[in-house]
N, C-alpha and C positions, 0 to 999 in steps of 0.2 A: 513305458515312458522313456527308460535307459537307450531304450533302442531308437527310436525317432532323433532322441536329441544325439545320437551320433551318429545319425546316417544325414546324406546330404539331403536336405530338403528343396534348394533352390538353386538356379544357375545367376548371375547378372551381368548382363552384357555392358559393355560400354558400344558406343554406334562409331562413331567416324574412325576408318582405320582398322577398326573392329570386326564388325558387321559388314564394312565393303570400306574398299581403299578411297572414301570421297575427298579427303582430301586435293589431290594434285590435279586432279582432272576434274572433280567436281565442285566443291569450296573454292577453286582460287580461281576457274571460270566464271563460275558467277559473282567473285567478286569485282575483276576485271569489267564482267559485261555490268555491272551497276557504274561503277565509275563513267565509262563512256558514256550511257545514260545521263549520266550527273552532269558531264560536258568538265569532267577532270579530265587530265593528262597522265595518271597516275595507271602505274603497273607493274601487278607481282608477278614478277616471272618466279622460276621452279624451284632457283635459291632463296631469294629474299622472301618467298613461303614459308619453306622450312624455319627461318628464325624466327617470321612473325607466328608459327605453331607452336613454341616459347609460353604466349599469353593464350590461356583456355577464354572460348566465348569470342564469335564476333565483331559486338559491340564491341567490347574489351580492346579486339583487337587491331580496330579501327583505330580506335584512340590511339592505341601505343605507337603506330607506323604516322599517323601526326605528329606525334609530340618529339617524335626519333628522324623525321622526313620530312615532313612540310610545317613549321612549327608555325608559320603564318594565317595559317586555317584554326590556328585557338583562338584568333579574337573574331571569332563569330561570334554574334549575342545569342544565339539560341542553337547553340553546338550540340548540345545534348539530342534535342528533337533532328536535329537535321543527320546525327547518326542515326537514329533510331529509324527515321526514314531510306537514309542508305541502304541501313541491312535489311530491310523489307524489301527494296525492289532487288537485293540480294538474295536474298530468301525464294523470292517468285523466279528468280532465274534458274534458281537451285532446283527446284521443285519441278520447273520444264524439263531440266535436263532429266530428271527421273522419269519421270512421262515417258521420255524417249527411249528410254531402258539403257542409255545410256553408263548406269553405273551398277554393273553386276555386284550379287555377294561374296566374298571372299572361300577359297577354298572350305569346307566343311561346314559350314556354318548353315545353310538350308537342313540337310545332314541330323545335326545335330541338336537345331531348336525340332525336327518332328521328332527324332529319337526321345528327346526328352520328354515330350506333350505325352507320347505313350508311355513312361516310366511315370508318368503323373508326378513329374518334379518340376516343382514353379517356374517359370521365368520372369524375370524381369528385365528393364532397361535403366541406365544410371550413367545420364550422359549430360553434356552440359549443351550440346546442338540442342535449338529451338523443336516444339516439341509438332509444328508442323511442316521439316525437315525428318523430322524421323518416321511419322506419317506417311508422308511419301514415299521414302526407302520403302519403309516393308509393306505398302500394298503395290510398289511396283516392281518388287524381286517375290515376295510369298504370296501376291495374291489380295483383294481388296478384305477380308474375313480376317489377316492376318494380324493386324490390332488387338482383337480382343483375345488371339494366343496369349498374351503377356498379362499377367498376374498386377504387374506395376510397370507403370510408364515412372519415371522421374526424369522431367526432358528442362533444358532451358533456363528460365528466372525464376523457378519455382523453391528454390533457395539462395538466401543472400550473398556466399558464398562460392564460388565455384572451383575444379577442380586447380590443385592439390588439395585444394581443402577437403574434409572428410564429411562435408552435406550432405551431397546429392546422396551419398551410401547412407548416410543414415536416417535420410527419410524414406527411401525406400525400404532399408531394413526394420522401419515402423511403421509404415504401412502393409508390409509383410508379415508384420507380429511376429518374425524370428530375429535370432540373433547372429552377430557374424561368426559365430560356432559352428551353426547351419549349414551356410551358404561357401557359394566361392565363385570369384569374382572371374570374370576375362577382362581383359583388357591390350595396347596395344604400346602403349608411350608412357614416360616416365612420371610424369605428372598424374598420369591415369593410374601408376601404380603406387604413388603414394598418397593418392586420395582415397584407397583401396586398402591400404598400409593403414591407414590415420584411423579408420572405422575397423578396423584388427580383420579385414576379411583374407582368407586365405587368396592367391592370387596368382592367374596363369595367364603369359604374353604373348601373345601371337606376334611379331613385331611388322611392320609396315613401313615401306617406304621410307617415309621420313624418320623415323624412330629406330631404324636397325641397328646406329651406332650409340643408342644411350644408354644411362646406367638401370639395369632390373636387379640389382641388388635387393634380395628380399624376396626374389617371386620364389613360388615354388617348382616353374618351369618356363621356360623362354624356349618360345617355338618359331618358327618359321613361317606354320600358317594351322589350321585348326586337321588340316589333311583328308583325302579320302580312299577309301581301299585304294582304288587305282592311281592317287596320285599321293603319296606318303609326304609329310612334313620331314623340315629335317632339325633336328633337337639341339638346340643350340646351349643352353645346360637345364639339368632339371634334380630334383632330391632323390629320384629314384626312377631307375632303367624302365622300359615299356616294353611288352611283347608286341605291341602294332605300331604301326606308321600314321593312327587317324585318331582324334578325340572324338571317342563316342562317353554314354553315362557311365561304362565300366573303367576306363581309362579314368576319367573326371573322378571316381570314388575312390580310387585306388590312392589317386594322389591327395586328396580330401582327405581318406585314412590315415595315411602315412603322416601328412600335416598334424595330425591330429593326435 
């Protein structure tokens, strides 16, 4: 028993940023091309992204770029449904652009969810993107079969909650019947790390795009990207040195031990 409960059991991804850079080129395309849809004049270009990636979710973050930008569009009488319909024909846009293969995986991360399916160590997903946005990612980077890799999906509104808050990790870490002792998180953004932080999971940063300049205080490693033989990450601080340049299950244990 001693032995299980300190060896790592589970991986949990977060998606956007994570799993592939959807953000800049994915998320903020398709929310542009809903806008012109809508017959707005409205457009986030590459900076005004970045701050509204500030609020996790969306809907969320539809609201906040109103209430901060066009504060005229709150006296709609039925603002709630006509986001909710926003971000679906933002969704469908998203979801095209995945079709098109448009938005590859990020270094190591193919890599690393097969290495682990052979080490017979769980995965999961723990992300606040809707949960068919995430659907789409991995059956159009791993394949349509690639879904039922994942042990737990936690996608979306499926908690009241979202990140920084520590939800979405801890219904997935209940639907996993482990504890965050277990497990160890990835993630890519600050918010992702302390929603990561908040449910006590140990916790390692790929950083992205938008996210290279924030605070990871507290991870137990801040990377560049997840790496591959031939193309090595580059460690931007970590709790303890690595003999490779690539996060494979031996690397992820080593620093899970060491955590530990």
């Amino acid at each position: 028993m001693t032995n299980t409960q300190n060896k790592l059991q589970a991986v949990l991804f977060d998606v956007d940023g994570t799993l592939a850079d959807t953000e800049q080129d994915g998320h903020r395309l398709a929310f542009n091309a809903a806008f012109k849809q809508f017959n707005l004049d409205w457009n986030w270009d590459i900076d005004l992204y970045g701050e509204l990636l500030q609020v996790t979710g969306g809907k969320e973050r539809i609201r906040y770029y109103i209430e901060r930008y066009v504060p005229a569009t709150l006296n709609k009488s039925d603002l709630t449904d006509w986001i909710i319909s926003l971000h679906k024909t933002k969704t469908k846009y998203f979801e095209s652009l995945m079709e098109t293969g448009s938005i590859p995986l990020r270094p190591g991360v193919a890599r690393l969810i097969h290495e682990l399916r052979q080490e017979k160590i769980k995965i999961a997903i723990a992300t606040t993107t809707t949960m068919e946005n995430v659907t789409a990612l991995l059956k159009s980077t791993l394949g349509e079969e690639s879904v039922g890799w994942f042990d737990v999906i936690g996608a979306g509104d499926i908690v009241p909650m979202k990140k920084p808050a520590p939800d979405i990790y801890q219904w997935v870490l209940n639907q996993l019947k482990l504890t965050a002792q277990q497990c160890i998180a990835i993630e890519d953004s600050e918010n992702g790390l302390k929603s990561a932080l908040a449910a006590n999971l140990p916790t390692l940063i790929t950083v992205s795009g938008y996210t290279r300049s924030q605070d990871f205080n507290g991870a137990i490693a801040v990377l560049s990207d997840l790496g591959e033989p031939s193309q090595v990450f580059t460690k931007i601080k970590s709790i303890k040195t690595f003999d490779r340049g690539w996060v494979d299950y031996r690397l992820l244990s080593s620093l899970f031990n060491h955590h530990n």
